[in-house]
C-alpha positions in Angstrom: 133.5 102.8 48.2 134.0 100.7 51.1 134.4 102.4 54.8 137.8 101.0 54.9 139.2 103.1 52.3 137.5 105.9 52.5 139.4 106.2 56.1 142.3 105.2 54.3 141.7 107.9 52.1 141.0 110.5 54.3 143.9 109.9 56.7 146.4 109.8 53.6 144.7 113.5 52.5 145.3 115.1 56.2 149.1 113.5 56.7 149.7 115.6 53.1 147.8 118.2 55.2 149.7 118.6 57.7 153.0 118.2 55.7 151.7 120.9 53.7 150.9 123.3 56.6 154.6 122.3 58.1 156.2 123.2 54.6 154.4 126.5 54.6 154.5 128.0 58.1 157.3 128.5 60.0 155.3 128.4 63.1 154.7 124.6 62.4 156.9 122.1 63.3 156.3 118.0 62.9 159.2 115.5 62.8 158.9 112.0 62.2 156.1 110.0 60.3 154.4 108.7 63.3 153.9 112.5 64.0 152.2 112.7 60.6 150.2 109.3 61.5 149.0 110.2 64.7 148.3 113.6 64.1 146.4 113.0 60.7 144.1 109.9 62.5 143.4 112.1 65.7 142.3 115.4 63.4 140.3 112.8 61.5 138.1 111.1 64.6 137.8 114.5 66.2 136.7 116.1 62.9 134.0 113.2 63.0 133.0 113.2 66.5 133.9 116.1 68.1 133.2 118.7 65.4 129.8 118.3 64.8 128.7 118.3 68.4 130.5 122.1 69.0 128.7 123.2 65.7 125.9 122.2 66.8 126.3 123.3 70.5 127.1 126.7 69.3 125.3 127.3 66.0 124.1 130.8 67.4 127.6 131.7 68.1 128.8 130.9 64.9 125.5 132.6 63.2 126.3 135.9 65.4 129.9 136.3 65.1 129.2 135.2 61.1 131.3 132.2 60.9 133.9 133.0 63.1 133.3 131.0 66.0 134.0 128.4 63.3 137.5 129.1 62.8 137.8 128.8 66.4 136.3 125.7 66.3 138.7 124.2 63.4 141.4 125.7 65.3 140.4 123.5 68.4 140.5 120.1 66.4 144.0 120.9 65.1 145.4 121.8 68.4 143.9 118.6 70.0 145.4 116.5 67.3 148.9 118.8 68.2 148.2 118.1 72.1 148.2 114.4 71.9 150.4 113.7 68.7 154.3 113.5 69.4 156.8 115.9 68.1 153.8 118.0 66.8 153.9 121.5 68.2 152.5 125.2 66.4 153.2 127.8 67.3 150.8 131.1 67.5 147.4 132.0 66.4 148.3 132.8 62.8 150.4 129.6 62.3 147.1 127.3 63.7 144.6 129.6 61.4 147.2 128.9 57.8 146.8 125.3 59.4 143.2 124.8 59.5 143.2 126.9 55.8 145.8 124.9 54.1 144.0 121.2 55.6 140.9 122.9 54.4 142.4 123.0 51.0 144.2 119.6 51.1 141.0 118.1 51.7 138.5 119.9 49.6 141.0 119.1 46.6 141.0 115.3 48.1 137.3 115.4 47.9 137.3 117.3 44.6 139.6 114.5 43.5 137.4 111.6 45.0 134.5 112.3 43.6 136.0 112.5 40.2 137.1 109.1 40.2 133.8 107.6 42.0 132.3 109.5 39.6 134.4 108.1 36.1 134.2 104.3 37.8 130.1 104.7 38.0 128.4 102.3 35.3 127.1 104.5 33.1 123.5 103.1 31.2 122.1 104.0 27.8 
């Protein structure tokens, strides 16, 4: 699958994300599509840039507090994409940890999803 769509792709999946999380917690609040937009492409490029450097950079924080440090972490990338998307705010620790669970979610069913169709469009040979 071309780059193109797979960004495509993955920005459609965290906008449903994020309309998801706003549907479910009260805490949660994003008006307007170009919240949606903005805040979907930021938590995308920071999931891909950012992320991986902090897990990296703190592996034996997350391996001693046994994964927790990684919620933090996820929690971090949504509240930067909150920070510097417009009419984007949450509200309290439990609204940003249903967040990060429910774009968990949204996305592994996306990828779930994905791969089924990559996987039905393959050639298949005898």
């Amino acid at each position: 699958m071309p780059f193109v769509s797979r960004v495509a792709i993955a920005w459609a999946v965290n906008a449903a994300a994020l309309w998801a999380a706003n549907a479910l917690w009260d805490g949660v609040r994003i008006h307007g599509w170009a919240a949606y937009l903005i805040g979907s492409a930021v938590l995308g490029i920071v999931n891909a840039v950012i992320k991986p450097l902090l897990t990296v950079a703190t592996l034996p924080l997350i391996i001693v507090t046994l994964g927790f440090f990684y919620l933090l972490i996820n929690i971090a990338m949504v509240a930067i994409a909150e920070w510097i998307a417009p009419n984007f705010s949450i509200d309290g620790f439990w609204a940003y940890v249903g967040t990060v669970v429910v774009v968990w979610a949204v996305n592994w069913i996306g990828d779930q999803i994905l791969s089924d169709v990559q996987r039905r469009a393959r050639p298949r040979l005898i």
